[in-house]
KOLTORNU-448341 format. One line per field, with one value per residue (C-alpha): residue in one letter; y, x, z. Coordinates in steps of 0.05 Angstrom, whole numbers, padded with zeros to 5 digits, m for minus. Last residue first. Example, Ala and Ser with C-alpha at 12.3 -4.5 7.8 and 13.67 -1.06 7.14 Angstrom:
residu <- s,a
v <- m00021,m00090
u <- 00273,00246
w <- 00143,00156
This chain:
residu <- x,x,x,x,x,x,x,x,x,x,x,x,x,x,x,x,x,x,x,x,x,x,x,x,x,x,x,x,x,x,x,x,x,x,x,x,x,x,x,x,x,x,x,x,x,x,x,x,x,x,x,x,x,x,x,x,x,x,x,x,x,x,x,x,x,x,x,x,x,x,x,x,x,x,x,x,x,x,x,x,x,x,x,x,x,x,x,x,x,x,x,x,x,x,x,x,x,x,x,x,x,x,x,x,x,x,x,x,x,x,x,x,x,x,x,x,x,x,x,x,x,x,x,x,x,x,x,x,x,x,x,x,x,x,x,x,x,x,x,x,x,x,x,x,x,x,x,x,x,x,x,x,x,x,x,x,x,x,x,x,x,x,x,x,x,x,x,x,x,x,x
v <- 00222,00258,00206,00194,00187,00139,00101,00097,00066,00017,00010,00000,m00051,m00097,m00092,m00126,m00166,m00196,m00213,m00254,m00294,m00307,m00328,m00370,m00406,m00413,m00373,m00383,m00329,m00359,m00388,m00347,m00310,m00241,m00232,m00185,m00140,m00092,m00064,m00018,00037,00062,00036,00052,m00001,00030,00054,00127,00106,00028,00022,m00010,m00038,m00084,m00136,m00151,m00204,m00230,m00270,m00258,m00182,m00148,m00078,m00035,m00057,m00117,m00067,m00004,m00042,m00068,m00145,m00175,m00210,m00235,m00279,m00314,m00330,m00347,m00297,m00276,m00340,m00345,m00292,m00280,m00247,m00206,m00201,m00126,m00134,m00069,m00074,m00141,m00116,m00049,m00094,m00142,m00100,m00076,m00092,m00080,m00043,00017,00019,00000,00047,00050,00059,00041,00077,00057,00080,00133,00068,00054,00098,00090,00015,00004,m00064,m00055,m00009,00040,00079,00120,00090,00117,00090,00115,00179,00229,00281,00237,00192,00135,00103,00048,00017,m00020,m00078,m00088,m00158,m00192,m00234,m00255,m00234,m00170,m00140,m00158,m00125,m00065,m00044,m00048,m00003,00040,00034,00067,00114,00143,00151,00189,00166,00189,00129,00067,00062,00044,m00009,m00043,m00030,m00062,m00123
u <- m00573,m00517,m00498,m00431,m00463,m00505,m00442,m00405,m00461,m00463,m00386,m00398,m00457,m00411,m00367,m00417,m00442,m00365,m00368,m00438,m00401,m00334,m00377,m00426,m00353,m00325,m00278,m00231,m00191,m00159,m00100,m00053,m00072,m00096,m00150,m00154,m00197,m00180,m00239,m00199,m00215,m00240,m00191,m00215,m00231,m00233,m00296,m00294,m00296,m00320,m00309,m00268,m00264,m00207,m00226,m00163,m00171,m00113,m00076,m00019,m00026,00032,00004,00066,00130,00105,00053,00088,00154,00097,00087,00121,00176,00129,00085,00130,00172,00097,00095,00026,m00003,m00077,m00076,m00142,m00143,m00204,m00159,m00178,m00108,m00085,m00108,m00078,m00008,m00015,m00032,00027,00083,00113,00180,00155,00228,00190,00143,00073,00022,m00036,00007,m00025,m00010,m00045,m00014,m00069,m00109,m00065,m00093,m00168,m00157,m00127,m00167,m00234,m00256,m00224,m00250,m00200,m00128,m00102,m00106,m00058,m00054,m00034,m00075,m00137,m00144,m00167,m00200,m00185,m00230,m00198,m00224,m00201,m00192,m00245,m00299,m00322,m00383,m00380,m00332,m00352,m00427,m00388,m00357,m00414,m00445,m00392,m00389,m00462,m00451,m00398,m00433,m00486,m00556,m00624,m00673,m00660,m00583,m00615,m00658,m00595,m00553,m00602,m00613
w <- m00188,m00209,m00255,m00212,m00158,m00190,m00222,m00152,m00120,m00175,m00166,m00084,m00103,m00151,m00080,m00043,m00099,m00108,m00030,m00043,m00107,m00052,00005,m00049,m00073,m00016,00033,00081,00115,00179,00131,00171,00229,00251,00199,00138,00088,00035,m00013,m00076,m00110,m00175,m00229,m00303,m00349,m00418,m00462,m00448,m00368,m00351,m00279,m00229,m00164,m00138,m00079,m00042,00009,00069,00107,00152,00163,00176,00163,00190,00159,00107,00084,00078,00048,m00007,m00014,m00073,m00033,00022,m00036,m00064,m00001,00036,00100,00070,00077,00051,00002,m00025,m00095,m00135,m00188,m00236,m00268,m00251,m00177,m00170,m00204,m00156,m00095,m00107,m00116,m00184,m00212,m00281,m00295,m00309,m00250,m00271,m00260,m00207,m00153,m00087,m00021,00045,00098,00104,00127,00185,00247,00224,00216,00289,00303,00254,00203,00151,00106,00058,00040,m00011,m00078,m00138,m00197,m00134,m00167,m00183,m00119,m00132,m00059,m00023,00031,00084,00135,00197,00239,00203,00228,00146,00162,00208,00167,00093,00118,00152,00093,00052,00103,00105,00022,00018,00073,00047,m00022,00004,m00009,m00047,m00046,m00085,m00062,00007,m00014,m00046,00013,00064,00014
């Protein structure tokens, strides 16, 4: 309710998602949480916001192609980014799930479970990637979440887009 009231009155963006940020951080008891953001030049997400147990130091690891690599061997976060998924992964460290993470994300991240949240927008009548909402927890299967935790995360991050839109508007 906080971030709707805000986005009423004149905001900043960054406030907007930090406070969205916060909200997915202080419910779900995560270890950090990471906000993505397209970058135009680069063509991917890059890590922006972070929050949580060294999340300022490893969001610029963050690096998330937003096109498919030739011979479709692409990792995890681009396919889930692509396909709009919002996916929870319970046990990282799962064969079929370890061999698709990125070498960034296996090397440094190491985060046993966790929740990608893709945003994205409607641009000249195609879905267009915006960023991306990252969260984790220290140990495996720790990140459980029902149906109303799931529907009140996807209003979170329905509330970054609309965010996005305004700004977007100019207005």
């Amino acid at each position: 309710q906080d971030i709707t009231n805000t986005m009423v009155e004149s905001f900043k963006l960054n406030d907007v998602l930090r406070m969205i940020l916060e909200t997915i951080y202080r419910a779900l008891d995560c270890r950090r949480v990471i906000f993505c953001l397209r970058d135009a030049r680069s063509g991917q997400l890059v890590g922006r916001i972070g929050l949580g147990e060294e999340a300022e130091a490893l969001k610029g690891l963050f690096q998330v192609p937003l096109r498919l690599p030739a011979d479709g061997a692409a990792d995890l976060f681009s396919v889930v980014t692509l396909k709009g998924a919002d996916t929870l992964i319970a046990d990282a460290a799962t064969p079929s799930i370890a061999g698709r993470l990125p070498v960034w994300f296996r090397d440094r991240i190491q985060a046993p479970t966790f929740l990608l949240l893709p945003m994205s927008m409607k641009h000249q009548g195609k879905d267009m990637v915006l960023g991306l909402i990252y969260a984790d927890k220290g140990q495996a299967h720790s990140l459980q979440l029902s149906e109303k935790d799931l529907s009140l995360l996807r209003t979170l991050r329905n509330q970054a887009v609309m965010a996005f839109r305004q700004t977007a508007a100019g207005g």
